[in-house]
C-alpha positions in Angstrom: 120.0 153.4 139.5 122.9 155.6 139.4 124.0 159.4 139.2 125.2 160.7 135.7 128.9 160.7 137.1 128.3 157.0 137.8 126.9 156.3 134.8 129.8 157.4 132.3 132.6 156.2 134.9 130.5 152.9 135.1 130.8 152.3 139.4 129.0 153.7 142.4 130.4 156.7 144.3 133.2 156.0 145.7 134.7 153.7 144.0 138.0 153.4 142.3 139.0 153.2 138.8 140.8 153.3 135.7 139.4 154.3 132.9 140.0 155.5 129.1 140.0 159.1 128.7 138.0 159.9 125.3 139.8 163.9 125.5 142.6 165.3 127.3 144.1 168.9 127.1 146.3 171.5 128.2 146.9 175.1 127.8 150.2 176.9 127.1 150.3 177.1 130.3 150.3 173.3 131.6 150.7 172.1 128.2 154.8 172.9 128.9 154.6 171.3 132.0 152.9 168.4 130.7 155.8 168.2 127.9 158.4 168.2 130.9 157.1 165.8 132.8 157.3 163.2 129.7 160.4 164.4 129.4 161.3 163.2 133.1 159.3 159.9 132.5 161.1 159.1 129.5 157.9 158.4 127.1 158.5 160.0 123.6 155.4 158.1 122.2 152.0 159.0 122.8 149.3 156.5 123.5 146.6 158.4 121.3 147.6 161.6 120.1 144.4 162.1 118.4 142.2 162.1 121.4 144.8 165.1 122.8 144.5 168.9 122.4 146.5 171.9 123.0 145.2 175.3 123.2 147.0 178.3 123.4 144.4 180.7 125.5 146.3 181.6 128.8 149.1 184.3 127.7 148.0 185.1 123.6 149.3 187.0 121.9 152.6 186.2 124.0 153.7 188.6 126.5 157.5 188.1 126.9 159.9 186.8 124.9 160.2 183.5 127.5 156.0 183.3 126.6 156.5 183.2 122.9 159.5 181.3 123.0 157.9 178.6 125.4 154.6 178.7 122.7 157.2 177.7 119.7 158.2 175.2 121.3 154.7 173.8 121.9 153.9 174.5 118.5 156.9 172.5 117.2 155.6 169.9 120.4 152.5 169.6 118.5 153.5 169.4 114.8 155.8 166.7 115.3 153.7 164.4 117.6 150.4 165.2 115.3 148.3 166.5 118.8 146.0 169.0 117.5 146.7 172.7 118.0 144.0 175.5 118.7 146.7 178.4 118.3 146.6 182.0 119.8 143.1 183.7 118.8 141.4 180.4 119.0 139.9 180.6 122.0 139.8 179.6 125.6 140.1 175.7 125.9 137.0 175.1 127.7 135.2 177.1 124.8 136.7 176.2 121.7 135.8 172.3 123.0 132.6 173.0 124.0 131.8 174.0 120.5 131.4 170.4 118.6 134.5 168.4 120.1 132.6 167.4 123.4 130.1 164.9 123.3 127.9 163.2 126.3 128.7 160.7 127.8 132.4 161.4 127.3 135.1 161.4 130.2 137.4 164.6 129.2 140.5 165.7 131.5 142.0 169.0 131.0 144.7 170.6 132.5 142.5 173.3 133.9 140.6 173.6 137.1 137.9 174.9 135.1 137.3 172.1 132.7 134.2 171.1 134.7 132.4 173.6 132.1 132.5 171.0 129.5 129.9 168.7 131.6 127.3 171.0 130.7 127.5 169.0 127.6 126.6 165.7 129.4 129.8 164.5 129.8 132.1 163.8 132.8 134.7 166.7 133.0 137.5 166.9 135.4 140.8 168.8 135.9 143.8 167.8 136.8 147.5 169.2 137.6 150.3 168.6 134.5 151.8 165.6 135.9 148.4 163.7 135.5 148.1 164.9 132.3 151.2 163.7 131.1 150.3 160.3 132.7 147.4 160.2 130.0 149.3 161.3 127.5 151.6 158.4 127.9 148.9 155.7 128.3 146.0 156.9 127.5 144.3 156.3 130.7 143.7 157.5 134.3 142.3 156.7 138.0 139.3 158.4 139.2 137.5 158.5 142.7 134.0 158.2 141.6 132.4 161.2 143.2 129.3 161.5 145.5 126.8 163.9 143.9 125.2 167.2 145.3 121.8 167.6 143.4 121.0 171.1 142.3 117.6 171.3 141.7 116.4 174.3 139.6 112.5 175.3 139.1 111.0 178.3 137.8 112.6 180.2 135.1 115.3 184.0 134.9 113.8 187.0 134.6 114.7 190.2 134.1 117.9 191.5 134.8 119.0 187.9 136.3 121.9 185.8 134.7 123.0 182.2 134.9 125.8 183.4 136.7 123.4 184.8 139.2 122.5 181.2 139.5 126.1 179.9 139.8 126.9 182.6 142.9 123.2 181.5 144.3 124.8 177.9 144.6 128.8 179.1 145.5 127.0 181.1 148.4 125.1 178.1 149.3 127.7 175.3 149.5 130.6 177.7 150.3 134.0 177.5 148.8 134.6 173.9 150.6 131.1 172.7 150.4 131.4 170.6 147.5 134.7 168.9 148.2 135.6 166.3 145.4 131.7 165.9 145.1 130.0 166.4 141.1 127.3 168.7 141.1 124.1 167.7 139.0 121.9 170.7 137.8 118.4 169.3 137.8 114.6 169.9 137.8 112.3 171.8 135.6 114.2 174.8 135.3 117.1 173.4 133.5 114.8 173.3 130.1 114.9 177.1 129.7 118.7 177.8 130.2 120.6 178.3 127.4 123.9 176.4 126.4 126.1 179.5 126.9 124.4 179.6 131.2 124.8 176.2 131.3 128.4 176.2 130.5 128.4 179.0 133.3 127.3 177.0 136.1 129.2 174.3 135.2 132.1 176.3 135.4 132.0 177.5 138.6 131.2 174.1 140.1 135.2 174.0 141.2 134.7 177.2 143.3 132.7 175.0 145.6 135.5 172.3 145.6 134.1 170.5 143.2 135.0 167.6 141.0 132.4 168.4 138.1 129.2 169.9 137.1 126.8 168.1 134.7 123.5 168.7 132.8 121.9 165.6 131.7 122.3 166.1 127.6 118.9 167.0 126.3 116.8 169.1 123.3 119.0 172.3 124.5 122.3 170.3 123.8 121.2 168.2 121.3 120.3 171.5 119.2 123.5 172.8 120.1 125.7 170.0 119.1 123.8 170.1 115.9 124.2 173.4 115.2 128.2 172.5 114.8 127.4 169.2 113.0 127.5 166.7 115.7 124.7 164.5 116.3 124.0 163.1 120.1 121.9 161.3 121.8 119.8 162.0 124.9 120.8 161.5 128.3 117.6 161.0 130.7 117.7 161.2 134.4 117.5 158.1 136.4 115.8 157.5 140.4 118.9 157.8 141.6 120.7 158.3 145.7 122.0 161.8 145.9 124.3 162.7 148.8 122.6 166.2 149.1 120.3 168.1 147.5 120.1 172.4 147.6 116.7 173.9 145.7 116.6 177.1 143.7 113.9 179.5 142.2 115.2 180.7 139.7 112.4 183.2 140.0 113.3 184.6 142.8 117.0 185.2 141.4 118.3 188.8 141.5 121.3 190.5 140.6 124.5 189.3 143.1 127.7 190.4 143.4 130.5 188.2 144.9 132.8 190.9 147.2 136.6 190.4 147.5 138.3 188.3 148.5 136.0 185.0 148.2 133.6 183.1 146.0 131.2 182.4 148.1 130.9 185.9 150.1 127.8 187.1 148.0 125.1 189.9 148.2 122.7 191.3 146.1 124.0 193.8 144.0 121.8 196.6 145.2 124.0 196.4 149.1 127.1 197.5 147.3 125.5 199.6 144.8 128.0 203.0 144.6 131.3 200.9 145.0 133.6 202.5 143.2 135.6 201.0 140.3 138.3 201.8 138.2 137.5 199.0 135.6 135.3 196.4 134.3 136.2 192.8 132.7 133.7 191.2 130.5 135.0 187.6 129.3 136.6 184.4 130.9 135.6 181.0 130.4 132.8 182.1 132.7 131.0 184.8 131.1 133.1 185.3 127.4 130.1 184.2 125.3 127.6 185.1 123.1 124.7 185.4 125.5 126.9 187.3 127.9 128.5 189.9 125.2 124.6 190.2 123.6 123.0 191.0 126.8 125.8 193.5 128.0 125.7 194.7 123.9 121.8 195.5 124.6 122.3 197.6 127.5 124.9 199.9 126.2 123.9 200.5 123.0 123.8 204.1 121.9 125.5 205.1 125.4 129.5 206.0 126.6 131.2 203.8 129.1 132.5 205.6 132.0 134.8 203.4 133.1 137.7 201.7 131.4 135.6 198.6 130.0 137.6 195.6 129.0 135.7 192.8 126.6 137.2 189.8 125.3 135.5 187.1 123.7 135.8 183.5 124.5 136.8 182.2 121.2 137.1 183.4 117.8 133.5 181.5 117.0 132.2 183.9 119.7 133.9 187.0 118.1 133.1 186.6 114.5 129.3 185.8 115.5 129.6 189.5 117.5 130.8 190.8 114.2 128.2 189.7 112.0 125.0 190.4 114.3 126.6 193.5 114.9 126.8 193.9 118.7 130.4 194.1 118.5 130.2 197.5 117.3 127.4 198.5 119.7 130.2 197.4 122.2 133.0 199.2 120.7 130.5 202.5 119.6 130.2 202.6 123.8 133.5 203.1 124.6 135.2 199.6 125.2 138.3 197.9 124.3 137.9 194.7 122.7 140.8 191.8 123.1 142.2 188.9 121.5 140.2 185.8 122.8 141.6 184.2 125.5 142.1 184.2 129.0 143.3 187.9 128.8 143.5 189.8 132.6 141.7 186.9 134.1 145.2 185.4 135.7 146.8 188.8 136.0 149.2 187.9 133.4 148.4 190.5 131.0 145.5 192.2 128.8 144.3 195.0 131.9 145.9 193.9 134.8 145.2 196.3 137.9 147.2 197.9 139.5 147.6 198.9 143.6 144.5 199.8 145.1 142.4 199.5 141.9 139.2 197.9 141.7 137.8 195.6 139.1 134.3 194.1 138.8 134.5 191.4 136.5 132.5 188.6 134.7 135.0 185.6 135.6 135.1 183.1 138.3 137.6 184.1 140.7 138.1 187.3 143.0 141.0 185.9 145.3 143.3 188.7 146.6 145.7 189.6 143.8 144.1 187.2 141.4 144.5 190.4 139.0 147.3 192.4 139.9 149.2 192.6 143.4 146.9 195.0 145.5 144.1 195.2 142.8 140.5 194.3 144.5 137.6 192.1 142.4 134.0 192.2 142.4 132.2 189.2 140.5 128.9 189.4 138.9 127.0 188.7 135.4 127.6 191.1 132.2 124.4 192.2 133.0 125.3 193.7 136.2 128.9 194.3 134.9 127.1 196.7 131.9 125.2 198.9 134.0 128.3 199.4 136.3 130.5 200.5 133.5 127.8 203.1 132.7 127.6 204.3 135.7 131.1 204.1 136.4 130.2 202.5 139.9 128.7 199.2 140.9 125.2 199.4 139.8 121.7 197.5 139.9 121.2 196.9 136.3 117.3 197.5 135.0 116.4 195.1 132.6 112.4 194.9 131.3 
């Protein structure tokens, strides 16, 4: 009986294989790179351009004149060879194909360390460097070391103030940053039936911060619903008896508010131990915590109050945003204060879009805190919106109350 990562790359851990890749992508970012390096191999046909995707999320709308020249010419990349574009405003890759272009049971490479989100959709979801990608461009194909798999076993169900991402620093804190080396991480047990799409994707996403190959959900009534909901119909994955390398346990009951402190991942505490940190701003987006559920629960806590802190929040993709718009809790953001930014990537890179400068100090929704991640001498705090709205209120780190 095998693991889900064995099961869609059809051989036992540790094997190696080729296989078909049903999606690859890249961003503007890679996706020149990519272009280059077919360049160098001299292939100017693409094996399937309709299973390929580039998505302009990293630096949109372009920063320099190099950015937006280097975007034409993707653009122009794309037109002619017939790969589907997402172009700036779209989105960040990993969301704009996890809304009805995934499906389980898929193998998807993206030119992205983070596009281990999209195996909270039941498929296997890898990244890769450029140079690999433009290897599957050419042939359509690509090897994989089937990974061993680290079961993480959920029970119990969130409460109050506690957020998926919560979760996701529970198991980074856990495993460490190295724990997880070229392993998949399976999220399992009866918790997983009462987390959302939008906190799966979450703790898929920061499966790579434990080193990482991929993070997978079995697909199930949660994704099936999803999937339908963009007019894609699925079938079920269910778990087999199946040999896991490790296994880690988690309550989700006894989940509380964390915060991940500079400069690593995995160095986590609850959020009450650095309560009164000062900060100078606060990020709410990334391919971590850009969605609905995050921009609704940070909408909730503050409504009808002021910011008092620069607040930064940027939507995932433009599905995310126009859904803020018509339920309304865009303008509950905007009413309190923040800035809202084109969809994408934004600061998350320190490319652009609230960048921090020396000695400022960021708490933010995404994935990463590593030193100068954001700007050269800038420090970052991670945590969930939750925890990231009742800091910008109180213009400090803060323990958020939520009934």
């Amino acid at each position: 009986m095998s693991t889900l990562s064995e099961r869609i790359l059809d051989a036992p851990a540790g094997t190696y294989v080729d296989r078909e890749v049903d999606l690859a992508f890249a961003h503007d970012g890679t996706g020149i790179l990519a272009r280059e390096a077919l360049r160098e191999m001299g292939v100017e046909r693409l094996a399937h351009p309709e299973r390929l995707r580039l998505i302009f999320d990293h630096i949109v709308p372009a920063n320099t004149g190099m950015a937006a020249t280097l975007q034409a010419e993707l653009r122009e990349y794309a037109r002619t060879t017939g790969v589907a574009l997402s172009d700036a405003g779209g989105g960040i890759c990993h969301q704009v194909l996890s809304e009805g272009v995934v499906r389980p049971g898929t193998i998807v490479a993206g030119a992205d360390s983070h596009s281990c989100t999209l195996g909270a959709l039941g498929a296997f979801a890898t990244g890769m460097g450029a140079t690999d990608m433009a290897a599957i461009w050419a042939s359509g194909a690509t090897w994989f070391r089937v990974p061993e798999t680290i079961a993480v076993c959920l029970s119990g169900r969130l409460s109050g103030a506690a957020d998926p991402k919560d979760v996701a620093l529970t198991y980074a804190a856990k495993l460490g940053m190295e724990g997880a080396t070229y392993r998949a991480l399976e999220f399992v047990g009866d918790g997983v039936a009462d987390i959302s799409m939008d906190g799966r994707l979450t703790l898929c996403n920061m499966a790579v911060e434990t080193g990482a190959k991929t993070g997978l959900f079995y697909a199930d009534g949660v994704t099936l619903r999803h999937l339908a909901d963009h007019g894609v119909a699925a079938s079920p994955q269910a778990p087999e008896e199946c040999r896991y390398e490790q296994e880690i346990d988690i309550d989700l009951s006894d989940i509380v508010p964390l915060v991940a402190v500079p400069h690593r991942v995995d160095t986590v505490c609850e959020a009450e131990e650095v309560a009164g940190t000062h900060i100078d701003q606060v990020f709410v987006g990334t391919c971590t915590n850009g969605r609905y559920d995050d921009l609704f629960r940070f909408a909730e806590i503050v409504r009808g109050r002021r910011v008092a802190v620069r607040t930064l929040v940027i939507p995932a993709s433009r599905a995310v945003l126009a859904r803020a718009i018509a339920t309304g809790i865009l303008a509950d953001i905007v009413d309190a204060g923040c800035m809202v930014a084109t969809p994408g990537c934004g600061p998350c890179l320190g490319a652009h879009a609230g960048v921090l400068g020396e000695g400022e100090v960021c708490l933010s929704t995404a994935n990463r805190n590593f030193k100068n991640r954001m700007g050269v001498g800038g420090e970052i705090y991670l945590s969930s919106a939750v925890t990231a709205a009742a800091s910008a209120l109180a213009g400090e780190i803060a323990v958020p109350e939520v009934a």
